[in-house]
Every structure is written in C-alpha cells, then in structure tokens.
N, C-alpha and C positions, 0 to 999 in steps of 0.2 A: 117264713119267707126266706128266700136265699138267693145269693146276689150271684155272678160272674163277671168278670172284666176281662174285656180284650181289648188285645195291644196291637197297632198296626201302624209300622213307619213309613210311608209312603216320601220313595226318593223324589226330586225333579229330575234330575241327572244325577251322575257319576262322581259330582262333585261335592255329591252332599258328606263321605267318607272318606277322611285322611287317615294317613298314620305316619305318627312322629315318633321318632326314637326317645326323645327326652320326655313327653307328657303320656303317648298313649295311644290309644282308636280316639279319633278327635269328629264328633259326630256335629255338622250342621257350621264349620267354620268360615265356608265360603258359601256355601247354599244349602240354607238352611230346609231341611226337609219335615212333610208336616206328621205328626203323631196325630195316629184318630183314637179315640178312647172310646169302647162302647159298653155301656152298663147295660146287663140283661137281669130280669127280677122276674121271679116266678112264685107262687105259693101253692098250697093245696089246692082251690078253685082256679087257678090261672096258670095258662100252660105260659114257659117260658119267651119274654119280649122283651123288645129293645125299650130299656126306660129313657135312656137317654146317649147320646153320641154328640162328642164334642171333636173339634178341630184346633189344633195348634203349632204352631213353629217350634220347633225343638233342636235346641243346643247343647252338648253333652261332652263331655272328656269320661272314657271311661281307662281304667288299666285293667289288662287282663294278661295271664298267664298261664301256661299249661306246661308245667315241672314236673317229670315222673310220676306221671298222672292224678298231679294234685292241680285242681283251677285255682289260682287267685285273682280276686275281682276283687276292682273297689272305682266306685264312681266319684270321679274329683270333682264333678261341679256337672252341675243341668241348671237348663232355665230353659221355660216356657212362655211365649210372647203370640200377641195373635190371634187369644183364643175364642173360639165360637159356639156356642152351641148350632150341630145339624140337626138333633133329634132331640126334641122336650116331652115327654110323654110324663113328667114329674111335677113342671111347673117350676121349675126351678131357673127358667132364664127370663125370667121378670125382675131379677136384680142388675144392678148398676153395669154396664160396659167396664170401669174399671174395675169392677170387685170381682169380673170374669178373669183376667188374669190373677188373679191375687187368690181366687180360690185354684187355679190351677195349680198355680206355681206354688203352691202350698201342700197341694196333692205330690207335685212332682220332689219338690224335699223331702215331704215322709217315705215315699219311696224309693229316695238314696239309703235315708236313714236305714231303711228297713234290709234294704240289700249287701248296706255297709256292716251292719250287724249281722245278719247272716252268714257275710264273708271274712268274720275277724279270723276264721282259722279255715286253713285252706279247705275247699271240697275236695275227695277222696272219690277220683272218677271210676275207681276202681267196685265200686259201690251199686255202681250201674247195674250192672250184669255179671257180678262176682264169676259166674262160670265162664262167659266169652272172655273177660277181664281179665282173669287169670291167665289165660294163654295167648292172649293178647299182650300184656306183659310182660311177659316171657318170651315173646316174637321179637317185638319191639322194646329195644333198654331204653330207661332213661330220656324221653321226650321231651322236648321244647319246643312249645311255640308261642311266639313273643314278638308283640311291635316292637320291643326297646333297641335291636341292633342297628336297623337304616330302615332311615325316612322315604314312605310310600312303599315299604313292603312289610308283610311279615312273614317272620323267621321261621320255622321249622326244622329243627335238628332229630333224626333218630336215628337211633342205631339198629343193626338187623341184625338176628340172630335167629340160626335157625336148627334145628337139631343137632345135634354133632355125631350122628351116625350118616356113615357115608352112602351118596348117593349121587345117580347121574343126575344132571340138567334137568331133562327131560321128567325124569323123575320128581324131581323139587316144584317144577313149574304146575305137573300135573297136581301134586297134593296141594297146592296154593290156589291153583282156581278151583279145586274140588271145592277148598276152605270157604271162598270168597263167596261161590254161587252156593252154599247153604250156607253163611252164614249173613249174607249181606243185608236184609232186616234188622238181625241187631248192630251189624257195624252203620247202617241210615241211619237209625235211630241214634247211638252214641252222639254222632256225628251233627244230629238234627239237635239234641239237647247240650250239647257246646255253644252251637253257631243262633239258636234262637230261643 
C-alpha cells in the first residue's frame, strides 16, 4: 500500500499573511486561513483515492531566509483549531470531537519537528539544477531575501553581474531575453520550489 498527502492553504482574504521584521512570515494572526489535508491510499488492486480529507484553521510563525543561495527555514510555532473531517472513507471520524483536534495538532507538531530537522543546516539551492545554478550564481552575487528588515514587506537584495567583456545595450538586453525565453521552465520551477 502507499500513502500520499496534500497540502492546501486556502486564504479568506489578504489578511491571512503578515510579515514582521522581529518574528517572521506570521501565517493566520488576524484571519486565520483554513489548511485542507487530503490522504490518498492505493495498493496493487486499487487504483489511487481519497482515504480521507480533513479541514482546519491553521496558525503558524514560520522564519525563512535566502542567503547566497542557501534557504533557511525553521518553523517557531503552528497550531491547528477547528478541525473536521470532509471525507472518511477510513472510518476514522467516529472518534471524539475533541480528540479531532488533538489528533491534528499532533500531526501538525510532528511535522515542525520534521521540517525543523531537515533544516538544522541550511539547504544549498544551488542543488537544484547545479547547471542553471551555476550561472545563475554567477549572474546574480550574494542573494537575500528576508522578512527580517521591515514589517509587511520582504526584502530582496541582489547584486548583478554580468560578464565583463564589453558590450552594447542592445547587445546585453538581447542575450538576457535569449536567457529568460529558454530558460524560463527551470527559472518557474526554482522559483515554484522556494515559494511552495
């Protein structure tokens, strides 16, 4: 048998995402937005279904950083309130209304845990696509992006560099969109594996 989980935060509004220079991306402080969980189970005779989909309100501080192309993550606190089962196809929401939160928010610790151990040492984004990476690194020095400088933005610093053999305008602009429109697959991607 083999399991899959997806993850789906579905905002109310705009205000379900802060960011504070002192704690972080501060997810769900003033409207809290709901997290859907869906477990899908398949085995040899059965093609793959939804076993089960739950609903909940989710609060979260997370810190994150992107330092010359190293991420560091670490989630300061989650908690889960609210929660529902929408789909039972297990039998499993025959227990107690309060032992539904208590098994979430049990799920949702180990999954700090899990992510806080993952991220004792920076990730190396560089890892990605070692070949776009590389000269993408060499495009771009030294990268920052960081909620920690001011509250309700994040930061973004980079430097540009770009060959040092001379060349016109015209000339720089064209090898840059040549770059962009075949490379721009793995730069989404990058881009998607940051932000989700």
């Amino acid at each position: 048998m083999s399991i899959s989980i997806e993850l789906n935060i579905v905002p109310e509004d705009g205000k379900f995402l802060t960011i504070n220079s002192t704690t972080g991306i501060e997810i769900g402080q003033f409207v809290m937005p709901t997290l859907i969980v869906k477990v899908y189970c398949k085995n040899e005779t059965t093609p793959e279904e939804i076993g089960l989909e739950i609903s909940t309100k989710l609060q979260a501080t997370i810190n994150m950083t992107v330092d010359n192309y190293f991420l560091y993550l670490n989630i300061t606190q989650a908690k889960a309130s609210q929660s529902k089962f929408v789909v039972d196809n297990v039998g499993i929401s025959k227990i107690k209304k309060n032992m539904i939160d208590i098994l979430i928010e049990t799920g949702v610790q180990i999954g700090i845990q899990v992510v806080n151990t993952e991220f004792e040492t920076p990730y190396d984004l560089k890892q990605l696509n070692p070949e776009y990476m590389m000269f993408i690194s060499q495009l771009f020095i030294n990268p920052r992006v960081t909620p920690f400088y001011m509250d309700e933005y994040i930061y973004a610093g980079i430097s540009y560099l770009f060959d040092a053999f001379s060349m016109t305008k015209m000339s720089k602009l064209r090898i840059e969109e040549q770059f962009l429109r075949e490379q721009s697959p793995a730069l989404k991607d990058i881009v998607n594996k940051l932000l989700f």
